[in-house]
Each structure stands twice: as C-alpha cells, then as structure tokens.
C-alpha positions in Angstrom: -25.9 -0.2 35.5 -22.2 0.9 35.1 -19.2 -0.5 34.0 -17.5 0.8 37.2 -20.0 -0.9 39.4 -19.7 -3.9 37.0 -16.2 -3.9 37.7 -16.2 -3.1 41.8 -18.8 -6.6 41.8 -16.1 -8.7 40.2 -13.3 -6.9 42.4 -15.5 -7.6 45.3 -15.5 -11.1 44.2 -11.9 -11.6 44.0 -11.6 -10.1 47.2 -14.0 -12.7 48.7 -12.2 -15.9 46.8 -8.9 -14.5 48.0 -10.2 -14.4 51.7 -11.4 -18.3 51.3 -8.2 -18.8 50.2 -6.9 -17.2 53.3 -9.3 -19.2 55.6 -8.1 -22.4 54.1 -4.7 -21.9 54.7 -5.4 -20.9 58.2 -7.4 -24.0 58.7 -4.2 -26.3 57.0 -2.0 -24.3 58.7 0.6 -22.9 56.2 1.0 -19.3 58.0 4.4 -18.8 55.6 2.3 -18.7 52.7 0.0 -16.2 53.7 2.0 -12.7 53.2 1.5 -13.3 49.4 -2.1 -13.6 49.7 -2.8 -10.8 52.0 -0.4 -8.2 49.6 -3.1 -9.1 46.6 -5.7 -8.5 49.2 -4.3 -4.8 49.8 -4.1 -4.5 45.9 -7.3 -5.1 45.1 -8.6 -2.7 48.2 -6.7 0.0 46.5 -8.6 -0.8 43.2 -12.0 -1.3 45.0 -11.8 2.1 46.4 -10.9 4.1 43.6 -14.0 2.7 42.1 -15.9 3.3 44.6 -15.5 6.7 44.9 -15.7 6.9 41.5 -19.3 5.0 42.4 -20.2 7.5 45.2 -19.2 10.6 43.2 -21.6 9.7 40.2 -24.9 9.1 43.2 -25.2 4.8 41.2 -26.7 3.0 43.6 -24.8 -0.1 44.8 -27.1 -1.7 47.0 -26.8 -5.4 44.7 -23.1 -5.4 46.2 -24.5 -5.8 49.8 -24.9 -9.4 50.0 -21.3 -9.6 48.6 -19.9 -7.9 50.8 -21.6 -9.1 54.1 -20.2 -12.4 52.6 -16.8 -10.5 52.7 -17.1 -9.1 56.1 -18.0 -12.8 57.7 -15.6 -14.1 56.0 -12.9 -11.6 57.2 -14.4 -11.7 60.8 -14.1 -15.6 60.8 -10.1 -15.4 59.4 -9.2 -12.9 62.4 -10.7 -14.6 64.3 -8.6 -18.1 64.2 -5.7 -15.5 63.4 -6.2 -14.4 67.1 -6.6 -17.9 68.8 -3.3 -18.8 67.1 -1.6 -16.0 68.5 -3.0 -16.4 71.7 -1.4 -19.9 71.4 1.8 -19.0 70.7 1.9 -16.5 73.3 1.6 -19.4 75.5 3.4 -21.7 74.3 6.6 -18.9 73.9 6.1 -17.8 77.8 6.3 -21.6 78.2 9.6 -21.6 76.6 11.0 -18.5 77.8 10.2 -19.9 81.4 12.1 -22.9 80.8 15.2 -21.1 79.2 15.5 -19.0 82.0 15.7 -21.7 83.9 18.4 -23.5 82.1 20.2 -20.8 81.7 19.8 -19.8 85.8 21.1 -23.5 86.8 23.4 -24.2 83.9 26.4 -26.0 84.9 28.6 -22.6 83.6 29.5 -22.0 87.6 33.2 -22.2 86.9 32.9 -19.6 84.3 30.5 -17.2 85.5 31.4 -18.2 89.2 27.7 -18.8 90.4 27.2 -19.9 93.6 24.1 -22.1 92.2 26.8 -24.6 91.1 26.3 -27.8 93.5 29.8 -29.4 92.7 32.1 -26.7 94.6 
C-alpha cells in the first residue's frame, strides 16, 4: 500500500460525503446553496486526478477503491437525476408563465398608447 492510494481513498471519500450533501439539499430543496458545494466538488476532482495518475504511472493496484467509487457514481447518477426532473419542472412551469405574459401583455388595456385595435373601449 501507498500513501498516494491512501490519500486518493480518503479524497474519494470526501468526494462521496460532499455528493450526500448535494443529494440532501436537492431533496430540501435549497438550490442557492449548491454552487459552494459543487466548486469543492471540482477541487477535489483536480486533487483526485493528480493522484491518480500519479497511481497509474507507478502500475499500484487500486482495485479496494471500486466499491467507493461505484458508491460515488450512484450517488452522482441519483443527484442528476432529481437535478433533471427539476429542470424539466421549471421548464414547464416558465412556458406556463411566458404564455400567460404574452397574453397580458397582447390584451393590456395600453390601446390608447400603443393604438391597438384589441382595445374594446373605442
């Protein structure tokens, strides 16, 4: 065993409690506080991969991180996941809105101004 692959396991770990801490917020539904999660996310990939090739260059065998990081990748898989219905929410419930504004704005009682012929009082 190495100290690099020592230190790529706990890396891997942070990763992972970061992630639950992701899914959580998801699930509460605090989408503000997530950009200051996923930066530390990108920070430790950065770290993680320098070990790593460090790992690969020196032939060490890292086969005790698998179960780690299928965790990881379920995990991951499960957050963009409920990411994507959200969005496909708020696509919705935006075309909703926009539908509605347009109408407003089409039948807006602004005739005088604009000199609309949609105006029912002239």
């Amino acid at each position: 065993m190495s100290l690099d692959l020592d230190n790529l396991e706990i890396i891997y770990e942070r990763y992972y409690e970061i992630s639950l801490q992701i899914k959580e917020l998801i699930e509460r539904g605090l989408y503000s506080e997530l950009a200051a999660f996923i930066s530390k996310k990108e920070m430790i990939l950065q770290e993680s991969k320098i070990l790593a090739d460090r790992i690969q260059q020196t032939g060490e065998d890292a086969g005790r991180l698998t179960e780690l990081c299928n965790k990881i990748r379920n995990i991951e898989k499960a957050n963009i996941e409920a990411l994507m219905k959200i969005r496909e929410t708020l696509k919705k419930e935006l075309h909703v809105v926009n539908k509605n504004t347009k109408l407003i704005n089409a039948y807006a009682l602004s005739g005088k101004a604009n000199g609309s012929i949609l105006d029912f009082k002239e």
